[in-house]
C-alpha positions in Angstrom: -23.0 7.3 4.1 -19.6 8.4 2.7 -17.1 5.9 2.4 -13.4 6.1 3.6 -10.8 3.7 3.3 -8.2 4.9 5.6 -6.8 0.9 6.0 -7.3 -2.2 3.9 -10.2 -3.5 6.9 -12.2 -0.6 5.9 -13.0 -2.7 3.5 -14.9 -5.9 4.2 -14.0 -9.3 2.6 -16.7 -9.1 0.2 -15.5 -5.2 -0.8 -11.8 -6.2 -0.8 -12.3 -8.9 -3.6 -15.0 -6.4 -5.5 -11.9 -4.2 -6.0 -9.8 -6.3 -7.0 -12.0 -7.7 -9.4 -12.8 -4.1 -10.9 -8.9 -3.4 -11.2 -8.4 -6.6 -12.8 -11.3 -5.9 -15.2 -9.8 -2.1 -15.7 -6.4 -3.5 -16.3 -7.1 -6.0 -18.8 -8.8 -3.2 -20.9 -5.6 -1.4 -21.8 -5.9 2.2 -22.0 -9.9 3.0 -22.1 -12.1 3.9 -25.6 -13.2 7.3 -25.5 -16.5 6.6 -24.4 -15.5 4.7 -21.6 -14.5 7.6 -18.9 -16.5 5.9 -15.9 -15.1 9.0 -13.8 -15.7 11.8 -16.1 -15.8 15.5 -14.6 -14.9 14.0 -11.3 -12.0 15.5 -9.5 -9.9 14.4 -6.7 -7.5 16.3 -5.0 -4.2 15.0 -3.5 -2.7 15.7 -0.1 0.9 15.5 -0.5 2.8 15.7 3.0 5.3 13.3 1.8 6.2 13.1 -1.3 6.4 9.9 -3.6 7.0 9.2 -7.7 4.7 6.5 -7.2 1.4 7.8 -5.5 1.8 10.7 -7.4 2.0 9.8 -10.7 -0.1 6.1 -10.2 -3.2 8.3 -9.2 -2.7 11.4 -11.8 -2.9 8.8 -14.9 -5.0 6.8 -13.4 -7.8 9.6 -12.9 -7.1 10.8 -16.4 -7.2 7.1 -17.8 -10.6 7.2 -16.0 -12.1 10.2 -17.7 -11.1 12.8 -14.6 -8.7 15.1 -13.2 -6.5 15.1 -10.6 -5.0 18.1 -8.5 -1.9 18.2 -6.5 -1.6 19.8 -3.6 2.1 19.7 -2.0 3.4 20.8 1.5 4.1 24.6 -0.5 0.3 24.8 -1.5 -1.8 23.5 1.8 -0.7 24.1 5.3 -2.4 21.2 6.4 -3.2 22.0 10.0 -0.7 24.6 10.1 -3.0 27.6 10.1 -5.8 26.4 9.2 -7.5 23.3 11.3 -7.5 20.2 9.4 -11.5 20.1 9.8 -11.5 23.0 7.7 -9.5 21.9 5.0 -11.5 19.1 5.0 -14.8 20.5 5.0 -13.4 23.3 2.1 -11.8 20.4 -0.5 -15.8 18.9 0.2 -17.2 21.4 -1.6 -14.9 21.9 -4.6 -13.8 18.1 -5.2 -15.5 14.3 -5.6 -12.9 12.5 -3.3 -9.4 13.2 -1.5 -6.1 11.4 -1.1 -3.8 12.3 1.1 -0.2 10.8 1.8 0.5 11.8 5.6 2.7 11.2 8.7 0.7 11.4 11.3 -2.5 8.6 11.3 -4.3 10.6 12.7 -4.5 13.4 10.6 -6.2 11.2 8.0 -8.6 10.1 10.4 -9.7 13.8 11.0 -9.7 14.3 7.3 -12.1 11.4 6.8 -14.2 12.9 10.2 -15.0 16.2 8.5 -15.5 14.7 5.2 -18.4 14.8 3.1 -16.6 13.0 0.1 -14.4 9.6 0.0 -11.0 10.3 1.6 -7.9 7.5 0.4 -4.7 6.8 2.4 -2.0 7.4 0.3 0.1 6.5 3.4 0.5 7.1 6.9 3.7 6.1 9.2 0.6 3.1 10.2 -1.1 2.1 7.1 -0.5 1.9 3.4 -3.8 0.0 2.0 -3.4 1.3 -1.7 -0.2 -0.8 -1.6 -1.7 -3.8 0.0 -4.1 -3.4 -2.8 -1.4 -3.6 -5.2 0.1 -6.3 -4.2 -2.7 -8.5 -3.6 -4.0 -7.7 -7.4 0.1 -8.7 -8.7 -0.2 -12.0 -6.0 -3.6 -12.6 -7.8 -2.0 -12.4 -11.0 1.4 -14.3 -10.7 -0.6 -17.5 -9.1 -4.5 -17.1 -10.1 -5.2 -16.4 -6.7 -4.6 -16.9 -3.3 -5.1 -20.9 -2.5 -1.5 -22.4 -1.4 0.1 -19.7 -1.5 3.0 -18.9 0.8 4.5 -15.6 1.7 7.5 -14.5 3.8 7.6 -10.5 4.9 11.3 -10.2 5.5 12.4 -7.1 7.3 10.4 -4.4 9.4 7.6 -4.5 10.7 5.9 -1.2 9.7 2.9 0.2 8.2 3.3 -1.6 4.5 4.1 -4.9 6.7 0.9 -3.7 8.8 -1.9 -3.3 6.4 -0.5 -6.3 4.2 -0.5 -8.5 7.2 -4.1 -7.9 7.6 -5.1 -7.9 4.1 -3.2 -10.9 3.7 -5.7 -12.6 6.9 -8.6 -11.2 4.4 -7.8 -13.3 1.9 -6.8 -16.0 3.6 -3.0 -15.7 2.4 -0.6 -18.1 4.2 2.0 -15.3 5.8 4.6 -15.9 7.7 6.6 -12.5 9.3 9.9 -12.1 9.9 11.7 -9.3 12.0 14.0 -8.5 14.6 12.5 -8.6 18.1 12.2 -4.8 18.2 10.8 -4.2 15.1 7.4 -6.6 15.5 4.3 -6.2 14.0 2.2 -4.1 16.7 0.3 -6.1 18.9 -3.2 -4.0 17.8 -2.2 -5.3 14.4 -2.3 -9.4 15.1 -6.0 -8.4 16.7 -6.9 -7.0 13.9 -5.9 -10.0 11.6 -7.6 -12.2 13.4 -10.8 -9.9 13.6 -10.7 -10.7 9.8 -9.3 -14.2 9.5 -6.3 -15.3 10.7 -3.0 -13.6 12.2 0.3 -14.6 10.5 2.8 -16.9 12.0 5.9 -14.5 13.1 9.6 -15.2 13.9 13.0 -13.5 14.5 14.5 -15.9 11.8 14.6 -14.8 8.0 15.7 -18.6 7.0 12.9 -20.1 8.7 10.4 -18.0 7.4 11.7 -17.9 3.4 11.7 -21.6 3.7 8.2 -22.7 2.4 7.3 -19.9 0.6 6.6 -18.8 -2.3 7.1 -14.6 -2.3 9.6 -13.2 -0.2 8.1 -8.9 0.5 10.7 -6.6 1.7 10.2 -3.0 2.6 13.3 -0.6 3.5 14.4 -0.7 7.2 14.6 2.9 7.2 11.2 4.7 6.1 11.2 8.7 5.9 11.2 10.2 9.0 13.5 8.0 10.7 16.7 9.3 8.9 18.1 9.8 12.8 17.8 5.9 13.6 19.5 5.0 10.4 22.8 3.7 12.1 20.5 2.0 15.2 18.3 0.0 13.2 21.1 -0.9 10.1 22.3 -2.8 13.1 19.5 -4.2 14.2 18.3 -5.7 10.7 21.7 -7.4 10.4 21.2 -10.9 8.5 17.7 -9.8 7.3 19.1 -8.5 3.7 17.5 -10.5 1.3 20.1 -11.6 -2.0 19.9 -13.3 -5.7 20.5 -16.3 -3.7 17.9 -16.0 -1.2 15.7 -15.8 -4.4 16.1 -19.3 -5.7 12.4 -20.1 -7.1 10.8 -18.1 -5.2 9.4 -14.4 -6.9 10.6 -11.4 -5.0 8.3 -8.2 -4.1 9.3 -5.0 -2.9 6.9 -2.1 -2.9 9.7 0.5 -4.1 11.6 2.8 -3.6 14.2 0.2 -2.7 17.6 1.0 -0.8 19.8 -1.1 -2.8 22.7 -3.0 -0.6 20.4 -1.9 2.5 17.5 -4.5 2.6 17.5 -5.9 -0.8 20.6 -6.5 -3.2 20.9 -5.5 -6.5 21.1 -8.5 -7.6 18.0 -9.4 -5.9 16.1 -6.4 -7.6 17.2 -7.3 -10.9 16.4 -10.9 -10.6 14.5 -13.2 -13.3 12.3 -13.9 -10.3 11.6 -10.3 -9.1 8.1 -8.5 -9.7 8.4 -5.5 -8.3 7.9 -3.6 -11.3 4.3 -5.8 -12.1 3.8 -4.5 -8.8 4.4 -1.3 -9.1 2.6 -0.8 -12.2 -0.3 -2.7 -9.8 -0.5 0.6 -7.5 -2.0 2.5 -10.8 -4.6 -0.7 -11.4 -5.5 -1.1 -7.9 -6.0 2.2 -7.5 -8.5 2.9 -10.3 -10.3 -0.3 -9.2 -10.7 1.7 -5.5 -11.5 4.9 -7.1 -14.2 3.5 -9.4 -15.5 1.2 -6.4 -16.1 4.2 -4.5 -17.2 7.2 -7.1 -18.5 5.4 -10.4 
């Protein structure tokens, strides 16, 4: 049966801990020998309805690191669903490719991706899930602590689809998270089930302090995510108090899965701190990434 992994519980616990184990393992080898190309003559093709330095450029090298090749496909070069139903695309790219990732708004359209598929489809992102981050930074946590025993960590800011599929990655690795957000911007309800499906849902509060207290990471995210450029003013309001500063910091590392608005939801100070890994981490999203792709094609 063909494998998706359209959210970090498509994965069981078991799985989750293979892949990180197999990007930890590719990572530590550097840039591969010659004769190691564990994905040679595989292709995947990438589905680009938003676009992103990151993504794109973590899983280009990383399929050439791994022996294959990568094709890009922006908004200019697939109508996806505009045209042409998304069944068929999907069905099409089957026959051509070994596995597809595609960066989307709508959940959904992943889903039908992955329905019609007769190869591995990745999300790259939808406005609900981002697993290939929580993959990320569950490898850097991994690294900066050797592992996830007593480890504390504070979300600090929205509660949106990075929040989301770390929340319940974090419950699948039995991570001690505590979430903090205004009122309005919770962690969906469906979310906590599904953390507790898998282990155990986070503890959540309305109060930054509180939750920074104890820990040991503070994760932000921007409080305005593309697509939501017309609630800019409404929700710069309502985040008020939640930025996080150098001083916030302390001893505590800071993570951020980029791009960050700086003097929004983090300082630049905070960025630039001794403390802050967000550049581990974002090197991570390449590691993590071949460790997935290998898990699911090698």
């Amino acid at each position: 049966m063909t494998r998706h992994v359209l959210d970090i519980d498509d994965l069981t616990r078991a799985e989750l801990h293979a892949v990180l184990d197999r990007a930890a393992e590719l990572k530590s080898g550097g840039r591969l020998q010659e004769d190691e190309r564990p994905l040679e003559n595989r292709t995947l093709a990438m589905l680009f309805e938003k676009p992103s330095t990151r993504t794109r450029t973590s899983f280009e090298t990383g399929m050439t690191r791994l022996g294959g090749h990568a094709i890009f496909l922006g908004p200019d070069d697939i109508h996806l669903g505009h045209g042409e139903p998304i069944k068929d695309t999907s069905r099409a790219l089957s026959g051509y490719v070994d596995a597809i990732m595609a960066r989307l708004f709508d959940h959904e359209d992943a889903e039908d991706l992955a329905a019609y598929a007769d190869v591995p489809v990745i999300n790259g992102l939808t406005d609900d899930a981002h697993p290939c981050q929580t993959l990320a930074d569950l490898l850097t946590i991994r690294e900066r602590f050797g592992g996830f025993e007593d480890v504390s960590v504070a979300w600090v800011g929205d509660g949106n689809n990075v929040a989301s599929s770390f929340a319940i990655g974090a419950a699948m690795v039995d991570l001690d998270l505590t979430v903090a957000t205004p009122a309005d911007y919770a962690l969906d309800e469906s979310v906590l089930d599904r953390c507790e499906a898998v282990g155990s849902a986070p503890a959540t509060t309305t109060d930054p302090d509180a939750a920074i207290a104890d820990a040991d990471v503070i994760y932000t995210d921007v409080w305005v995510s593309m697509g939501e450029e017309d609630e800019r003013d409404q929700k710069l309001a309502a985040f008020e108090g939640f930025q996080i500063t150098a001083d916030w910091i302390g001893d505590r590392e800071l993570m951020h899965c980029l791009p960050a608005h700086r003097g929004e939801e983090v300082t630049d100070g905070a960025v630039e701190h001794s403390n802050s890994v967000v550049w581990q981490q974002a090197e991570n999203r390449m590691h993590a990434q071949n460790g997935l792709l290998t898990w699911l094609l090698a």
